[in-house]
N, C-alpha and C positions, 0 to 999 in steps of 0.2 A: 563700658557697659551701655545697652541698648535701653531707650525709655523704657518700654515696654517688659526689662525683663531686671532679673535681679541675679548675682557674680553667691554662690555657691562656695562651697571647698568643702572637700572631701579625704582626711587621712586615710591612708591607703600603705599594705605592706606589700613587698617583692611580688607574692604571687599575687595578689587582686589586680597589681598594675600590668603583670605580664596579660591579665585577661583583657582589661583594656585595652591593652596597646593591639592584642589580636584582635577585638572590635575595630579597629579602624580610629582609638579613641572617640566614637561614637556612643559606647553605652556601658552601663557597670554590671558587673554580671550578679548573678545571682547570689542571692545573703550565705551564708553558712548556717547547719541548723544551729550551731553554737551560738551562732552573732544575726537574729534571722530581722534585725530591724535597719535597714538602710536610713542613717542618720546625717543629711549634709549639715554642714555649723555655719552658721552667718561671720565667721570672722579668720581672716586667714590666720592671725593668730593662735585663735583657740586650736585650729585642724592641725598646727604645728607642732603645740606642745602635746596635745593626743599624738601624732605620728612620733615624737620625738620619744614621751613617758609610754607610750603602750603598744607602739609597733617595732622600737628600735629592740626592748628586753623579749619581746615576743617571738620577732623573726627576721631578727638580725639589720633590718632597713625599713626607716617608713620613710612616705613619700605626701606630700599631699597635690590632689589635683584643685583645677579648681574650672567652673561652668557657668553657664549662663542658664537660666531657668525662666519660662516665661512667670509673669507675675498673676495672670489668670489662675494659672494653674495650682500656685503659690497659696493664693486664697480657699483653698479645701482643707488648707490644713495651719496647725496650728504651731505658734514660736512656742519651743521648752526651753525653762533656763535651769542649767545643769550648775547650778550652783553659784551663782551671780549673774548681772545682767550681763557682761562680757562674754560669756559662758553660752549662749547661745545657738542653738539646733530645731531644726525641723523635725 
């Protein structure tokens, strides 16, 4: 991790990762109206057990990626916790 910026992850199923990987792993594509909130989580943990509890029963495979985000940027928005501190999301 670079000073300046702060390590991300994101759970991800089969199809959103195939959209990445056609970005170049450069960017995530666009929400679903179903799911229309792009939510990264502060802990590789928690993106694990979401990929594992709600991407595996959903659609067969979840994955998590994981980014670097500068910390400027970071500051517009604010930490939610999803039901403990551990629990953790943008």
């Amino acid at each position: 991790m670079k000073p300046d910026t702060i390590t991300l992850w994101r759970p991800v199923g089969p199809a959103e990762l195939a959209l990445i990987r056609e970005s170049g792993m450069c960017s995530f594509p666009p929400r679903l109206p179903d799911q229309p909130i792009f939510y990264p989580v502060l802990s590789e943990d928690y993106a694990i057990r979401i990929a594992r509890d709600w991407n595996v029963p959903h659609s067969g495979a979840g994955f998590v990626t994981r980014f670097e985000v500068r910390r400027d940027f970071l500051e517009q928005y604010d930490v939610q916790e999803a039901g403990g501190r551990a629990l953790r999301e943008y």
